[in-house]
C-alpha positions, 0 to 999 in steps of 0.5 A, a space after each residue: 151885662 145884658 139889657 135885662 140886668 141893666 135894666 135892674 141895677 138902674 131899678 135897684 139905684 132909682 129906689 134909693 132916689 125914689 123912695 111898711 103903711 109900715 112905719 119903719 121910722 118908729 115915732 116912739 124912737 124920736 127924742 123927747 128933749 130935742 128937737 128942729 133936726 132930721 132924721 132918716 135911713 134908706 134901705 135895700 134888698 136884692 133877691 135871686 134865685 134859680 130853684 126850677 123844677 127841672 134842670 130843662 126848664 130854669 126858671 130864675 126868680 128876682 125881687 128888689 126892695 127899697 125903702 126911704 125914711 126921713 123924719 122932722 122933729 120940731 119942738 111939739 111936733 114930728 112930721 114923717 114920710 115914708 116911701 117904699 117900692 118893689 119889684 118882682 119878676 121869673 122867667 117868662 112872666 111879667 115884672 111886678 110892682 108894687 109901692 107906697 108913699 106915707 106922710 104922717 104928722 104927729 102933734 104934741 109928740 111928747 105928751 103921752 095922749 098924743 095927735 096923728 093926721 096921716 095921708 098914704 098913696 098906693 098901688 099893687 100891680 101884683 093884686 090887680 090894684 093900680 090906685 089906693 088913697 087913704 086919709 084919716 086921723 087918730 091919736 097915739 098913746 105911750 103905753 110904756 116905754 123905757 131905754 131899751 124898749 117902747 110901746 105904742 097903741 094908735 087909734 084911727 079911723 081914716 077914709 079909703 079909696 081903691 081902685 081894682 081891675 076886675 078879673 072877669 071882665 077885662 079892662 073893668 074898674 071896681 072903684 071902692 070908697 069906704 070909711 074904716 077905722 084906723 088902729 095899730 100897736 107897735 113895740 120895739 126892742 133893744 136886745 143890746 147895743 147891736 141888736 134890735 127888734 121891732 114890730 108894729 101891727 095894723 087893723 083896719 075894719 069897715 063896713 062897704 054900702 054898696 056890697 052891704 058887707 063888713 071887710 076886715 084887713 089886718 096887716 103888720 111888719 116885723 124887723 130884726 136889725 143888727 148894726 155893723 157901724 153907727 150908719 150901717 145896719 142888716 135887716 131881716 123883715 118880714 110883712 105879712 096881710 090878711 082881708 077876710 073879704 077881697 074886693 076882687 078874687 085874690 089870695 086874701 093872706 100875701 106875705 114877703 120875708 127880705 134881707 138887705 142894708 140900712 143906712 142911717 143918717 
């Protein structure tokens, strides 16, 4: 094994240790009448392929995904941390990489008007942007929700710093500190005892002082789960994100579409 795929198996292992804002534990899924236990689930993905325009030039394209979930459900309360990390890389580019870590807290988790304080740290290597930190609070309210499925509206409004390295001008910083609002309505499904799908979409909105300017991102995340054993489960997810308004000159709409295994515990 060469250095290089040493290199990602050992990227591929980290991740697991390592580590959605996609919440890919749904707070909707949490059981109203237990509580004090823990919940969680890790996931990966591993992509590869050589589809090259020309047999002389091989161009070998290769992803890596991972995620980490680990809930606390007390009696009234339900504190959750969500990680993911990625990495991207073809032949003869650069390996890019992008990450989260999202902490939220939801209070009375079993009324149907509930509490959410939420914290995230980012960055995206891909889009030029090596620092995003956001907090905020909202609340959270059960719209429907029965044994086989669920529906939930949050409304927020958070404060957002990010940090962007100019494409004009080479080692330039743009820093951005804006006050947006926080709002997104997430579903789940259970089509029978193997199969599920969920879905959650974000929009957060604000207007920038300093630009005098309104910018809009909306983002959402869909998954189809299918469950081999009581742990085990495959996963199809796809991620998609628009801004109106890009802070620097960047493809304003990016989406992934990944495959890999879920371990429940």
């Amino acid at each position: 094994m060469t250095k290089k795929y040493t290199l990602l198996l050992f990227v591929w292992l980290t991740s697991h240790v390592l580590y959605s804002q996609i919440l890919k534990v749904d707070k909707g899924n949490l059981d109203a009448d237990s509580s004090g236990y823990f919940m969680g689930s890790v996931d990966a993905s591993f992509n590869i392929n050589n589809r090259s325009t020309t047999a002389e030039e091989e161009v070998i394209f290769k992803g890596l995904n991972g995620n980490a979930d680990l809930v606390y459900v007390s009696d009234k309360h339900a504190y959750i941390l969500i990680n993911s990390i990625n990495y991207f890389t073809s032949t003869g580019g650069p390996l890019i990489s992008t990450g989260y870590a999202h902490f939220r807290v939801n209070l009375l988790r079993k009324k149907t008007l509930s509490y959410e304080l939420f914290t995230q740290i980012q960055y995206d290597d891909g889009r030029n942007m090596p620092f995003r930190f956001l907090q905020g609070g909202g609340i959270r309210i059960n719209l429907a929700e029965s044994s086989n499925s669920s529906l939930h509206l949050g409304l927020g409004i958070m404060h957002e710093e990010e940090h962007w390295k100019s494409i004009r001008m080479d080692g330039q910083i743009i820093e951005k500190e804006i006050w947006k609002t926080s709002d997104y309505i997430s579903g789940k499904i259970k089509v029978n005892d193997y199969v599920n799908f969920s879905i959650i979409t974000y929009y957060q909105g604000g207007y920038d002082n300093e630009s005098e300017v309104f910018r809009n991102r909306v983002s959402g995340d869909a998954v189809l789960s299918v469950k081999i054993t009581d742990r085990l489960a495959f996963l199809t997810s796809f991620s998609a994100q628009y801004e109106d308004k890009p802070i620097i000159p960047i493809n304003g709409f990016v989406y992934s579409l990944t495959n890999g295994l879920k371990f429940n515990f």
